[in-house]
N, CA, C and O atoms as a GROMACS GRO file, in nm:
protein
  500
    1UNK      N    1  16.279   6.728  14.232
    1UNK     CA    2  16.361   6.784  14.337
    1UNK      C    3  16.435   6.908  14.289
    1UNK      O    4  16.437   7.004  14.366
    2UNK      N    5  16.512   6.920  14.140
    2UNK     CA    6  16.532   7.004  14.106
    2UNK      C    7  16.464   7.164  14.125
    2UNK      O    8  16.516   7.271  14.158
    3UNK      N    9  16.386   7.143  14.106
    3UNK     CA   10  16.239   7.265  14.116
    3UNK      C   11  16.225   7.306  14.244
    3UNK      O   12  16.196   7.421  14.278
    4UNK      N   13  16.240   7.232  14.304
    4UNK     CA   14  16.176   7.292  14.463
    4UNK      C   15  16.321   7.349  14.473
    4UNK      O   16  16.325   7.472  14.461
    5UNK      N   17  16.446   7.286  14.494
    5UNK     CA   18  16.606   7.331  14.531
    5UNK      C   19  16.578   7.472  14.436
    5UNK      O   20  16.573   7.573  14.505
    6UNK      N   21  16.565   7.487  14.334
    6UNK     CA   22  16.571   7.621  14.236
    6UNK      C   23  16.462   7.713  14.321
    6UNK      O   24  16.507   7.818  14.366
    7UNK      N   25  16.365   7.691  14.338
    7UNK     CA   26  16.287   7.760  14.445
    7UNK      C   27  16.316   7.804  14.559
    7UNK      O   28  16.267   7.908  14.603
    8UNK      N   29  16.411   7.722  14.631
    8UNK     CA   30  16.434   7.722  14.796
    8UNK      C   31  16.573   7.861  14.735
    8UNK      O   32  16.601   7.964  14.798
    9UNK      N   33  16.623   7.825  14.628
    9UNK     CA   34  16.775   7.929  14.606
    9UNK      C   35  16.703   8.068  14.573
    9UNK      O   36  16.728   8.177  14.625
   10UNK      N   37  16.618   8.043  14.489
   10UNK     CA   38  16.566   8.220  14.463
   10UNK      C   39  16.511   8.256  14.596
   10UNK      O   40  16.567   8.359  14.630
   11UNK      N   41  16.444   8.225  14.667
   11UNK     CA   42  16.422   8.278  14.803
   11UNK      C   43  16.489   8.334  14.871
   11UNK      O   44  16.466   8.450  14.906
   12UNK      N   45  16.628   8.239  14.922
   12UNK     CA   46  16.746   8.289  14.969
   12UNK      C   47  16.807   8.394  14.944
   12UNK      O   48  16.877   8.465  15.016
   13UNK      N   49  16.757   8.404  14.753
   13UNK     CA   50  16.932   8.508  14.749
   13UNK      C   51  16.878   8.665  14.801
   13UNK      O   52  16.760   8.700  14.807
   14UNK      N   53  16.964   8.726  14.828
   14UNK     CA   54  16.947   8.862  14.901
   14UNK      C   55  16.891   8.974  14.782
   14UNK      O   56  16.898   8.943  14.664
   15UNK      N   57  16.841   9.094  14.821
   15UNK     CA   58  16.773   9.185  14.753
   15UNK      C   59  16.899   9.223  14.661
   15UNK      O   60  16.854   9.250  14.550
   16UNK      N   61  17.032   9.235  14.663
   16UNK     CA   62  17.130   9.329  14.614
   16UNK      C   63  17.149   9.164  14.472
   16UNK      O   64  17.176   9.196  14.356
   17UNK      N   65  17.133   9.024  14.501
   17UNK     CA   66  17.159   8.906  14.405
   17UNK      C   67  17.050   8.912  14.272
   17UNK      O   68  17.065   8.880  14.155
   18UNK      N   69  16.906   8.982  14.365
   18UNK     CA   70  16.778   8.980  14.299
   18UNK      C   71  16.855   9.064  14.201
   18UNK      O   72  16.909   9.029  14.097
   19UNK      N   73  16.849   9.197  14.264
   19UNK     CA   74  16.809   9.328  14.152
   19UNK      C   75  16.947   9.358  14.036
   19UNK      O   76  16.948   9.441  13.946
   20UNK      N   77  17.066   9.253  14.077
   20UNK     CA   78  17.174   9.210  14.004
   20UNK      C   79  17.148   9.096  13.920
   20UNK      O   80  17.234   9.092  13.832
   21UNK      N   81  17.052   8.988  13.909
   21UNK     CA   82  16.968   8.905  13.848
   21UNK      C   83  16.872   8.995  13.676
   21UNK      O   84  16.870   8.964  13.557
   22UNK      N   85  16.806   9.112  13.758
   22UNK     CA   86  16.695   9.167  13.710
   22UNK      C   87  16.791   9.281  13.634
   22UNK      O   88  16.778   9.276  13.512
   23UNK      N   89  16.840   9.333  13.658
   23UNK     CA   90  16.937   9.430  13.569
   23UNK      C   91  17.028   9.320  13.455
   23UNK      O   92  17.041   9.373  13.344
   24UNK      N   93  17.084   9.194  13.464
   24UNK     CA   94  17.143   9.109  13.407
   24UNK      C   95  17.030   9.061  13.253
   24UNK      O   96  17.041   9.057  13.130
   25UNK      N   97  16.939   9.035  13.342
   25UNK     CA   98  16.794   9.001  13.226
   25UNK      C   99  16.782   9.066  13.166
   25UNK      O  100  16.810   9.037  13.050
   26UNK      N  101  16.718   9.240  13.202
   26UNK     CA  102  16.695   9.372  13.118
   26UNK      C  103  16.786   9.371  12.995
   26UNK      O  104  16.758   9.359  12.875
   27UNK      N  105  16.911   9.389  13.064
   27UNK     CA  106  17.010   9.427  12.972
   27UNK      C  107  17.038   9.300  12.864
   27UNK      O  108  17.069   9.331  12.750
   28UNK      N  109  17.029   9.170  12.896
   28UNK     CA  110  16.990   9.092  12.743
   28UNK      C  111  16.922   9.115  12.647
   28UNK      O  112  16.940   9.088  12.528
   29UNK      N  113  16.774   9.206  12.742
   29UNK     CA  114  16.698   9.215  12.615
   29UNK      C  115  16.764   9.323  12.486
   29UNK      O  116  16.715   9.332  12.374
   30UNK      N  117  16.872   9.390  12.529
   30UNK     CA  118  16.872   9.500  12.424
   30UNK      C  119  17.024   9.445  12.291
   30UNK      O  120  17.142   9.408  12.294
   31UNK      N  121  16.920   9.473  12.201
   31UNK     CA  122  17.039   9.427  12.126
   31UNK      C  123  17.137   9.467  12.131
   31UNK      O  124  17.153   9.586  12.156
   32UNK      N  125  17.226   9.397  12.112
   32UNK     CA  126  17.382   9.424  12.024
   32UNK      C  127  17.439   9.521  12.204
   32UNK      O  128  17.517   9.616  12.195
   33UNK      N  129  17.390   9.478  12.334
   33UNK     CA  130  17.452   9.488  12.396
   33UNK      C  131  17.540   9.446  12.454
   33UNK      O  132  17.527   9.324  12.461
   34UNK      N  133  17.664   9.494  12.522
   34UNK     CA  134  17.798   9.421  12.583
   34UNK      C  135  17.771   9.429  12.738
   34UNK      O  136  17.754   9.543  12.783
   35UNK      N  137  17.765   9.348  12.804
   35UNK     CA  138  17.811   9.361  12.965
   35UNK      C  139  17.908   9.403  12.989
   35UNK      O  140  18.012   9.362  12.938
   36UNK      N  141  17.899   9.530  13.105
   36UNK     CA  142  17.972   9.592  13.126
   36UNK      C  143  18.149   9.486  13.173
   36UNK      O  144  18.263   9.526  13.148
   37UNK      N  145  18.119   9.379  13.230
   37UNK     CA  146  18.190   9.311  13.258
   37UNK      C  147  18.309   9.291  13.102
   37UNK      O  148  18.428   9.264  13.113
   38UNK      N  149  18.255   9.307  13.001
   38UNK     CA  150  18.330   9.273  12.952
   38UNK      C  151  18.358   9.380  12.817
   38UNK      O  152  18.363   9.339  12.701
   39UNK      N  153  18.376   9.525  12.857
   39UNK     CA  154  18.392   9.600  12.795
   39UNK      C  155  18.514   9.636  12.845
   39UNK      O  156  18.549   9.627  12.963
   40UNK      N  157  18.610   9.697  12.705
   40UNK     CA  158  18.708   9.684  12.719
   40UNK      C  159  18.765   9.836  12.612
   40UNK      O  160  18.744   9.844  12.491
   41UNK      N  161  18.838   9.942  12.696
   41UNK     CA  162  18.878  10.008  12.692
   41UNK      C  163  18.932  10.052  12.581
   41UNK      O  164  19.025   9.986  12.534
   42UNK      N  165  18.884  10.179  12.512
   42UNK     CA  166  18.932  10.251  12.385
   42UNK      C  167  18.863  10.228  12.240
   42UNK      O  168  18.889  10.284  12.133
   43UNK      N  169  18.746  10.104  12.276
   43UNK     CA  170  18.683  10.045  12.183
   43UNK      C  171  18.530  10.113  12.231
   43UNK      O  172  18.484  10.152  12.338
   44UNK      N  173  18.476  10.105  12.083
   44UNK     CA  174  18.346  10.175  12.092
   44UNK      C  175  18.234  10.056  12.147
   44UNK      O  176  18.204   9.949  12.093
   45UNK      N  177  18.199  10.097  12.233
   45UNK     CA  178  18.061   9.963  12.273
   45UNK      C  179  17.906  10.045  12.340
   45UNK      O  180  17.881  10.161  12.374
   46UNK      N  181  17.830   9.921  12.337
   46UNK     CA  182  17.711   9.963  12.362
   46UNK      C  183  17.670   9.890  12.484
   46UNK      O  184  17.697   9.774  12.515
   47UNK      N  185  17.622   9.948  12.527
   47UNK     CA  186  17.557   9.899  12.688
   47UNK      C  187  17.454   9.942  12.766
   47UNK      O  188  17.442  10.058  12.803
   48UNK      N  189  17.385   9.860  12.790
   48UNK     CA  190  17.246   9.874  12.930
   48UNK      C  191  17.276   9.858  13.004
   48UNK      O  192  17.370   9.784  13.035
   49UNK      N  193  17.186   9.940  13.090
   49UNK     CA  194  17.195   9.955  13.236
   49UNK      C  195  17.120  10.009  13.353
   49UNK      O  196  17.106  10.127  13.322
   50UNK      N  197  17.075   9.997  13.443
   50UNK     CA  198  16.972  10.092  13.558
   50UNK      C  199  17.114  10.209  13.603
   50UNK      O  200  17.234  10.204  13.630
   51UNK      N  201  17.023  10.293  13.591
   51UNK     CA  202  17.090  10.447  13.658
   51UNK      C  203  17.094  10.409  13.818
   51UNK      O  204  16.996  10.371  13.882
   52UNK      N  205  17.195  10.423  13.858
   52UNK     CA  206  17.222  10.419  13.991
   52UNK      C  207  17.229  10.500  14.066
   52UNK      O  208  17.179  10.500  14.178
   53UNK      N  209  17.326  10.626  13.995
   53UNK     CA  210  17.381  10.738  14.061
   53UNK      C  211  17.349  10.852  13.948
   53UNK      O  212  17.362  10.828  13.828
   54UNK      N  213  17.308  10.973  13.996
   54UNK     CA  214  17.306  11.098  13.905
   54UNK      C  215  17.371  11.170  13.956
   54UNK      O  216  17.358  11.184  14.078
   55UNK      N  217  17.448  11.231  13.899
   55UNK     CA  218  17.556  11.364  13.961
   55UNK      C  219  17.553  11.449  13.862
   55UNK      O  220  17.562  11.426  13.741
   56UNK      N  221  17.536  11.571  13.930
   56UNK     CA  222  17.544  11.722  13.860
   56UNK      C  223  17.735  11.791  13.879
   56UNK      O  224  17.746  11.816  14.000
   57UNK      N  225  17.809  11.811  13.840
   57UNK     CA  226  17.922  11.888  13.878
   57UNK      C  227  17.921  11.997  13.849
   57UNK      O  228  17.966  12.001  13.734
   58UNK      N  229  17.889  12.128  13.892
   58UNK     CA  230  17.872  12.267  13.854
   58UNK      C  231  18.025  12.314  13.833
   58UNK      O  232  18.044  12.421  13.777
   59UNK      N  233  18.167  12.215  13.889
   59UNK     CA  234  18.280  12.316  13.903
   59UNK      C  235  18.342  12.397  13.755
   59UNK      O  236  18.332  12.516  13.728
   60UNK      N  237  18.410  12.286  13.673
   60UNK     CA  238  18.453  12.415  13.572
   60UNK      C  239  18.354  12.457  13.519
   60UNK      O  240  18.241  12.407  13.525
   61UNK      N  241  18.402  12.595  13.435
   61UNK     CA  242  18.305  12.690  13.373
   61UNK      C  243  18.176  12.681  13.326
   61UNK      O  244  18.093  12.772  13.334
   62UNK      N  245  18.141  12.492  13.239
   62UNK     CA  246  18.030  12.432  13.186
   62UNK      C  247  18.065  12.302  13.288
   62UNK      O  248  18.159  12.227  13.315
   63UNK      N  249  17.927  12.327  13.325
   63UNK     CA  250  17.858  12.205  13.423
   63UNK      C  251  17.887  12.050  13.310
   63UNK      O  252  17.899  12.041  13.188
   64UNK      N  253  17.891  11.930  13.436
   64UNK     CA  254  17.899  11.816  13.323
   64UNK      C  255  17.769  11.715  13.434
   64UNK      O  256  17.745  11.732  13.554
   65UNK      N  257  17.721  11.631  13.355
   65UNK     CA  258  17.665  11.533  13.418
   65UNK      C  259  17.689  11.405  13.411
   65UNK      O  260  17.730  11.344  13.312
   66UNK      N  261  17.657  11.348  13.547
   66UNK     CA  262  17.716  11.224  13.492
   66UNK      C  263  17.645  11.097  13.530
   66UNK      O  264  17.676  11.094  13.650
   67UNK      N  265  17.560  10.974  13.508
   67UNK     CA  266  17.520  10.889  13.546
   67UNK      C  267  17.644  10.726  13.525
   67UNK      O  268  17.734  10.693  13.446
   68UNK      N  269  17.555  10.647  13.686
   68UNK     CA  270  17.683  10.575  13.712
   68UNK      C  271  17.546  10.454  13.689
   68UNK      O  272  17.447  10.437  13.759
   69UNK      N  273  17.595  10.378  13.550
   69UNK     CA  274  17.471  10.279  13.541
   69UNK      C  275  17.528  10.102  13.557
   69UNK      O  276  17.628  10.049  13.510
   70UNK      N  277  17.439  10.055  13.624
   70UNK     CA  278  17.456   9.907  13.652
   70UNK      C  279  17.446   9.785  13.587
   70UNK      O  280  17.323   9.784  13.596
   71UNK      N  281  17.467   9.693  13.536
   71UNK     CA  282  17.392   9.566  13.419
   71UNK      C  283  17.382   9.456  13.509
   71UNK      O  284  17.324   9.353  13.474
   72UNK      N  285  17.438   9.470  13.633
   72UNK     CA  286  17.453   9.344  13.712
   72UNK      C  287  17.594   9.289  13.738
   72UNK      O  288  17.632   9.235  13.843
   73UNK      N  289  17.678   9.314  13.609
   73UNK     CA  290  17.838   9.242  13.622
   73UNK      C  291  17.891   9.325  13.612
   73UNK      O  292  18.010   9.301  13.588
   74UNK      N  293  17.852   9.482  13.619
   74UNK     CA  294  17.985   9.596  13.698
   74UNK      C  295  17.914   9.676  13.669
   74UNK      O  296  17.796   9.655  13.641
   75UNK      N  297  18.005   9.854  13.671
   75UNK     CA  298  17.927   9.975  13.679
   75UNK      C  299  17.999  10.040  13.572
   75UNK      O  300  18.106   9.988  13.544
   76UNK      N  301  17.963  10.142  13.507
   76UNK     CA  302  18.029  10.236  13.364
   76UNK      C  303  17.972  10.354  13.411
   76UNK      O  304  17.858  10.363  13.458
   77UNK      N  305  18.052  10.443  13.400
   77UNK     CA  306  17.979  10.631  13.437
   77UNK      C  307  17.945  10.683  13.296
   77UNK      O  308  18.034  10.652  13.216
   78UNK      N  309  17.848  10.748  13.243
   78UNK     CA  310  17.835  10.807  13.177
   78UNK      C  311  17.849  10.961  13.156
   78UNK      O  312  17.760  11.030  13.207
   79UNK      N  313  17.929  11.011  13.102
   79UNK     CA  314  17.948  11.170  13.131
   79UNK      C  315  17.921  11.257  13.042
   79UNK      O  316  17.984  11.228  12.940
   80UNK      N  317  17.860  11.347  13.028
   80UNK     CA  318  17.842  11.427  12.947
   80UNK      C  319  17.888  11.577  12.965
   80UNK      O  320  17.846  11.620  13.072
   81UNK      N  321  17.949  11.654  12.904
   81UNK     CA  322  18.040  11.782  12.937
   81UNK      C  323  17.932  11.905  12.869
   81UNK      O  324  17.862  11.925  12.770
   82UNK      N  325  17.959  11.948  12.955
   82UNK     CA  326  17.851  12.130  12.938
   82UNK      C  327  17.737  12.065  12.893
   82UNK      O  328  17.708  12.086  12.775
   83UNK      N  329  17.658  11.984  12.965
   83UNK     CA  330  17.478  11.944  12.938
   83UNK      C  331  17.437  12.031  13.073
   83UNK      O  332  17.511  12.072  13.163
   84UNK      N  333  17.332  12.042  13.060
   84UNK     CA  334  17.177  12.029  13.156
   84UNK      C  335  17.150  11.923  13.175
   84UNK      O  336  17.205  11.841  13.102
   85UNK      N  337  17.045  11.866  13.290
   85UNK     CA  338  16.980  11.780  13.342
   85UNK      C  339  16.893  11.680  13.224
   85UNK      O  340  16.787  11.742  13.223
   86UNK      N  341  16.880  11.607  13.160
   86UNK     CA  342  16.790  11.492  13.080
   86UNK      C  343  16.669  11.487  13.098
   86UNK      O  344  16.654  11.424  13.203
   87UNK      N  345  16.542  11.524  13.047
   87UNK     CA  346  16.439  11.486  13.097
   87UNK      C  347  16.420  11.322  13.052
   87UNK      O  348  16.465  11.262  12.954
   88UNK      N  349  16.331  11.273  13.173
   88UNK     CA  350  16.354  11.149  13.205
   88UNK      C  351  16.427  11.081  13.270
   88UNK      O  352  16.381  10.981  13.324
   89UNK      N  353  16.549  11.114  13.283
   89UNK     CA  354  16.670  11.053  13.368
   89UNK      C  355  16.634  11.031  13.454
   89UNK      O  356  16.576  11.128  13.504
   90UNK      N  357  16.632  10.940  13.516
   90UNK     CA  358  16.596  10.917  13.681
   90UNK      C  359  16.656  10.830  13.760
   90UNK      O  360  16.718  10.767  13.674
   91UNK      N  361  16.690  10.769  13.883
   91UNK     CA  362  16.726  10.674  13.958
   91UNK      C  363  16.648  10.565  13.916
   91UNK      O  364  16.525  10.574  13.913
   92UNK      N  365  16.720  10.444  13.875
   92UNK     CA  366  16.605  10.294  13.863
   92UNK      C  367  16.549  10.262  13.704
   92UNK      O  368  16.496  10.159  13.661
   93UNK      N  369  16.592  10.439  13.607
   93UNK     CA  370  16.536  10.410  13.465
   93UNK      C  371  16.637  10.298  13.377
   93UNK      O  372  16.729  10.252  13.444
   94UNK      N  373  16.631  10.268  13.290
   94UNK     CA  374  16.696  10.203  13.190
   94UNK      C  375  16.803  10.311  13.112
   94UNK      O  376  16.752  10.417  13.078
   95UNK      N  377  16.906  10.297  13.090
   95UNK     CA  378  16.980  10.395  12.990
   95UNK      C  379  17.065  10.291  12.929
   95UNK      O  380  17.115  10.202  12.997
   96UNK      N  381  17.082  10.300  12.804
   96UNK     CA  382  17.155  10.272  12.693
   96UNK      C  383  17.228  10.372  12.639
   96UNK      O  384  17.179  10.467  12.579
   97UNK      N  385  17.370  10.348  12.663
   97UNK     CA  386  17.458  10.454  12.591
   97UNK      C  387  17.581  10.363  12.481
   97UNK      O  388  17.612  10.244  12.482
   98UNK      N  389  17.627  10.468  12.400
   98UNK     CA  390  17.750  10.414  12.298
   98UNK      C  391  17.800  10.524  12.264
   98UNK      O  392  17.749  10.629  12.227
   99UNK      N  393  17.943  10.478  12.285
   99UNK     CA  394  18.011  10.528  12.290
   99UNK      C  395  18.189  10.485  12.307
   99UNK      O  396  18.200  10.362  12.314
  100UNK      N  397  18.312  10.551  12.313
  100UNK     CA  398  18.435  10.474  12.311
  100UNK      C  399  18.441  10.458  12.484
  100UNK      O  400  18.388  10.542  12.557
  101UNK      N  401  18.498  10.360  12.526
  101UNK     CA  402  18.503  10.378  12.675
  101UNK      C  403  18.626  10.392  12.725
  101UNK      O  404  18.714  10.387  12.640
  102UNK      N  405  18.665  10.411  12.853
  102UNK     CA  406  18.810  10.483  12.829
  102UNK      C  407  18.788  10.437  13.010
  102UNK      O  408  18.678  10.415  13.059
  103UNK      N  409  18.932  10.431  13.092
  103UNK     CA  410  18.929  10.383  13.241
  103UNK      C  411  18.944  10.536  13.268
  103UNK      O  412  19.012  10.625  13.217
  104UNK      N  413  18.842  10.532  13.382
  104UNK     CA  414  18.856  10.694  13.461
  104UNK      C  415  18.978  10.655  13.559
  104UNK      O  416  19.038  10.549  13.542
  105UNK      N  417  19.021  10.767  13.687
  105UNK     CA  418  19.122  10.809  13.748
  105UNK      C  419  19.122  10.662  13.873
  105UNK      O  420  19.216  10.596  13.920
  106UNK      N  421  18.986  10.655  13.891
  106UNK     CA  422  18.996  10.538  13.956
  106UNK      C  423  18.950  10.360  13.907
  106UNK      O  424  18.898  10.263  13.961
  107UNK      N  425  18.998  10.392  13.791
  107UNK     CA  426  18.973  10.230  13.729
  107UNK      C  427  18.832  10.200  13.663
  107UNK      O  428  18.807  10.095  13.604
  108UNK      N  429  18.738  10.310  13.681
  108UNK     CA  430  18.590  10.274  13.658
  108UNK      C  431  18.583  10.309  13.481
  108UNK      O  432  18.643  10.397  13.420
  109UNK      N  433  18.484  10.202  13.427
  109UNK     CA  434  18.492  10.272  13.271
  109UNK      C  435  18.391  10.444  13.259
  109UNK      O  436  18.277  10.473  13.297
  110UNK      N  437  18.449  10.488  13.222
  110UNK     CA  438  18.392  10.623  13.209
  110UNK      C  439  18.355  10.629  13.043
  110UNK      O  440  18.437  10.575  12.968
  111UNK      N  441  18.262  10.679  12.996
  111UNK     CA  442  18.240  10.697  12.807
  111UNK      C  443  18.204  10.867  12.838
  111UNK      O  444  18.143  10.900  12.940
  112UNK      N  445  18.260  10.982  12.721
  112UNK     CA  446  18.277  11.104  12.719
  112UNK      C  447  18.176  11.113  12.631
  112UNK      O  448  18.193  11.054  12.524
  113UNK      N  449  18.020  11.205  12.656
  113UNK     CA  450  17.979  11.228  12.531
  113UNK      C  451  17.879  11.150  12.486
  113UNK      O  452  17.822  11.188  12.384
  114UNK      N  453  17.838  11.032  12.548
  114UNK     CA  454  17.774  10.931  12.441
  114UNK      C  455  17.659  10.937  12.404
  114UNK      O  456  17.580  11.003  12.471
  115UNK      N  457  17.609  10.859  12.268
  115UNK     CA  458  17.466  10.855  12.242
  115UNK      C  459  17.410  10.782  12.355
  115UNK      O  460  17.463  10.684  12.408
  116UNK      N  461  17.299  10.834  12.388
  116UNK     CA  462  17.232  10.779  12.450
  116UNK      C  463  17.018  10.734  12.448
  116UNK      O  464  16.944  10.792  12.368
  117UNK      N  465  16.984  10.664  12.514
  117UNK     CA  466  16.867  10.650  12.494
  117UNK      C  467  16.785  10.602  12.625
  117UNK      O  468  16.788  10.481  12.649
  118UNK      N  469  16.698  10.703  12.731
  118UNK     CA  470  16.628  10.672  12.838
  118UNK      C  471  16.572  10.570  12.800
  118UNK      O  472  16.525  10.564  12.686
  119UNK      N  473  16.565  10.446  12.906
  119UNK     CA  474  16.429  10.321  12.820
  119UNK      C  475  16.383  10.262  12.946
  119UNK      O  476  16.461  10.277  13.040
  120UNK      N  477  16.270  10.197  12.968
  120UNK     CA  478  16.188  10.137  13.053
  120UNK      C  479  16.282  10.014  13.117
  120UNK      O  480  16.292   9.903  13.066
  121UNK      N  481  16.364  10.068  13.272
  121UNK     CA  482  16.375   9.901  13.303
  121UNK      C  483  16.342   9.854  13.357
  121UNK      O  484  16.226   9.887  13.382
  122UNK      N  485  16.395   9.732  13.438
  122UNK     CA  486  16.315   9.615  13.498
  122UNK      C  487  16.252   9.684  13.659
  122UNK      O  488  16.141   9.643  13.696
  123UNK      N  489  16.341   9.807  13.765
  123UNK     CA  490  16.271   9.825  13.850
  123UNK      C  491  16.160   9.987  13.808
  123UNK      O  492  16.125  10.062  13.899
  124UNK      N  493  16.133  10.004  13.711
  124UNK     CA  494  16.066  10.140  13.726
  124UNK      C  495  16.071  10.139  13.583
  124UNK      O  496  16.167  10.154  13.508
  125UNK      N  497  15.901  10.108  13.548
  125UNK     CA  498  15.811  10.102  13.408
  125UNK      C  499  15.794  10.194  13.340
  125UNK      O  500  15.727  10.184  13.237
   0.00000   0.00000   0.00000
């Protein structure tokens, strides 16, 4: 009975539970990663995630970019100051960044700068 109830629940859960499921998994696989859920401000950490959001800001003098990536248990922006565009970057890829994380203006963790590494995730191979 167990099995079928575990069956009848993955059915149910909605596309936004799935792909919060599937970003949760990804991001186990990578070592020595922290969920965003539980990263904690001014300390250096490492984290996976699907790119959600890409933003270009052209305003001050050097352009910055910034990706807003997902693990399933919250969101972290990644920013980078006076870059160009990433080849590879895309909506849906895998990114791994490290770096110190720090709360932006509205509460979100923001990291300035970080290493980073494009990688294969769970929605886009």
């Amino acid at each position: 009975m167990g099995t079928l109830q575990s069956l009848v629940d993955k059915l149910a859960r909605s596309p936004e539970q799935a792909r919060a499921e599937n970003c949760r998994a990804w991001a186990c696989t990578v070592a020595q990663a922290t969920p965003i859920v539980e990263v904690t401000p001014r300390h250096q950490v490492k984290v996976a995630g699907i790119i959600r959001n890409i933003r270009i800001d052209p305003r001050s003098g050097s352009a910055s970019i910034e990706a807003t990536i997902t693990d399933g248990t919250g969101e972290l922006v990644a920013r980078w100051l006076g870059r160009r565009p990433f080849t590879g970057m895309r909506l849906g890829r895998g990114l791994i960044v490290e770096g110190v994380a720090g709360l932006g203006d509205d509460g979100e963790f923001v990291i300035l700068n970080p290493e980073y590494r494009v990688a294969v995730g769970p929605e886009h191979p």
